[in-house]
Structure formats: structure tokens, C-alpha cells
N, C-alpha and C positions, 0 to 999 in steps of 0.2 A: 505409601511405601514406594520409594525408587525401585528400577530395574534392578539398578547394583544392591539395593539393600537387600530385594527378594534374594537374588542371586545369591547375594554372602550366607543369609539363611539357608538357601537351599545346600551349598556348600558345608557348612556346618554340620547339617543334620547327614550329607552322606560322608562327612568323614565321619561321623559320629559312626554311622550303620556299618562302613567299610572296619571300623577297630570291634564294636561289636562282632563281625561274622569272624574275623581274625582270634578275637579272644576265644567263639566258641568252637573254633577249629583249634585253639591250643588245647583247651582245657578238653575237648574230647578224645583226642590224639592221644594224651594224658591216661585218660580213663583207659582204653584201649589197649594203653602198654604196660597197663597195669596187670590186666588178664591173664597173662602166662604164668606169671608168677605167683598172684596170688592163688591160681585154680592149684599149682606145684605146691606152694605152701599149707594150704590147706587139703594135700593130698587125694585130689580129685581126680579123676577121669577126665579125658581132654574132652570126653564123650558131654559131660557135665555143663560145661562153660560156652559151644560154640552156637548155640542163637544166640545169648546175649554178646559173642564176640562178634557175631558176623550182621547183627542188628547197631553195634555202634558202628561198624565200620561202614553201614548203608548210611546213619545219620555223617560221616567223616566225609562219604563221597557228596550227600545233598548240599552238605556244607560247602565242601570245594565248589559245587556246582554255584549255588548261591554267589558265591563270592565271584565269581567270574560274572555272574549277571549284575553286580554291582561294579566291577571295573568295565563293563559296558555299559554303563549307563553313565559311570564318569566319564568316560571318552563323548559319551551322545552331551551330557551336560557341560563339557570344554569346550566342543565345536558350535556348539548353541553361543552360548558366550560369546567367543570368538567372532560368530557371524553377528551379532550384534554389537560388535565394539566395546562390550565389556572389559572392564582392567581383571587382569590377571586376579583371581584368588589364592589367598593360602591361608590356611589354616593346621596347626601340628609344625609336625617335622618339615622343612621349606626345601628340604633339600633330598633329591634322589639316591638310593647308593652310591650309585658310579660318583656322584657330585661330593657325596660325601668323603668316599675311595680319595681321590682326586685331592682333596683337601686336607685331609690327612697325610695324603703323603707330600703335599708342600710344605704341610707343615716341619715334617720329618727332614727336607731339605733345607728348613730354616726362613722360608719365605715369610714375612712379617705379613703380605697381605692376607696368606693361610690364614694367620690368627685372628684376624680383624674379620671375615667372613662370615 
């Protein structure tokens, strides 16, 4: 196995982890904002519901934290690359917000390169 193949594997597997920890910061956030309402609908006491609110919102925070130890560890795994002359990876979406932003609105201007991007 080459540099570049380990690399594209290793690339892989952390965008795989980085959309993972994203999904389970949705789908908890999700759960979470469910609790007010359902505790209201099934006419409960706020007294009722607040471990189980206040234990997803500690999994919401470990999550967040997680995720940021994985956008450290992509920055540590691009500079790594970088110093070893590795080509550029990508994997998913190839393009950043702002890049996207930016593109979008050429398009909107009628710029033909916009499309072909």
C-alpha cells in the first residue's frame, strides 16, 4: 500500500467519523427538542422529565466536544499530508460553504463558469 493510498483510506474513514458524529448531534438535538412538548402533551410536571432532559443535553455537549476533536485531528491529518507532499484529498461534498455561497451566486449572475464548477 502507497503513502497516498493509506492516506485516501485514512481520509475516508474520518470523513466517514466526521458525518457520523454530525448525524448523532442531529438526531440527539432532535430527541431533546422533543421533551418540552411531549412532557406538555402528556401532561406532566416539568419536575418529571428534567434528568432525562438534562442527561441528553450532557450526551449534545460530549457530542459537540467529540466533534471538535475530530476537526483537530483533520487539521493535524492535512498538515501531515501537506508535509509529506501528498496531493490534495477529497472525499463528499469538494466544496466549502463560502465556496459554495460564491458559486451560487455566479451562478445567479449568469456566469457559465458557475455551472461547469
Amino acid at each position: 500500500m502507497t503513502r497516498q493510498t493509506t492516506a485516501q483510506t485514512l481520509a475516508e474513514q474520518l470523513f466517514a467519523a466526521e458525518a457520523a458524529i454530525d448525524a448523532a448531534v442531529t438526531e440527539t438535538a432532535s430527541l431533546i427538542a422533543m421533551f418540552p412538548a411531549a412532557r406538555a402533551e402528556a401532561l406532566l410536571s416539568a419536575v418529571v422529565g428534567q434528568r432525562a432532559f438534562h442527561t441528553t443535553a450532557a450526551a449534545v455537549s460530549a457530542l459537540t466536544e467529540a466533534r471538535g476533536q475530530l476537526v483537530a485531528t483533520h487539521q493535524t491529518l492535512s498538515a501531515l499530508a501537506r508535509s509529506m507532499g501528498l496531493e490534495t484529498l477529497a472525499v463528499g461534498p469538494l466544496d466549502k460553504p463560502r465556496e459554495r455561497r460564491a458559486r451560487l451566486a455566479a451562478c445567479a449572475d449568469g456566469s457559465q463558469e458557475a455551472h461547469t464548477a
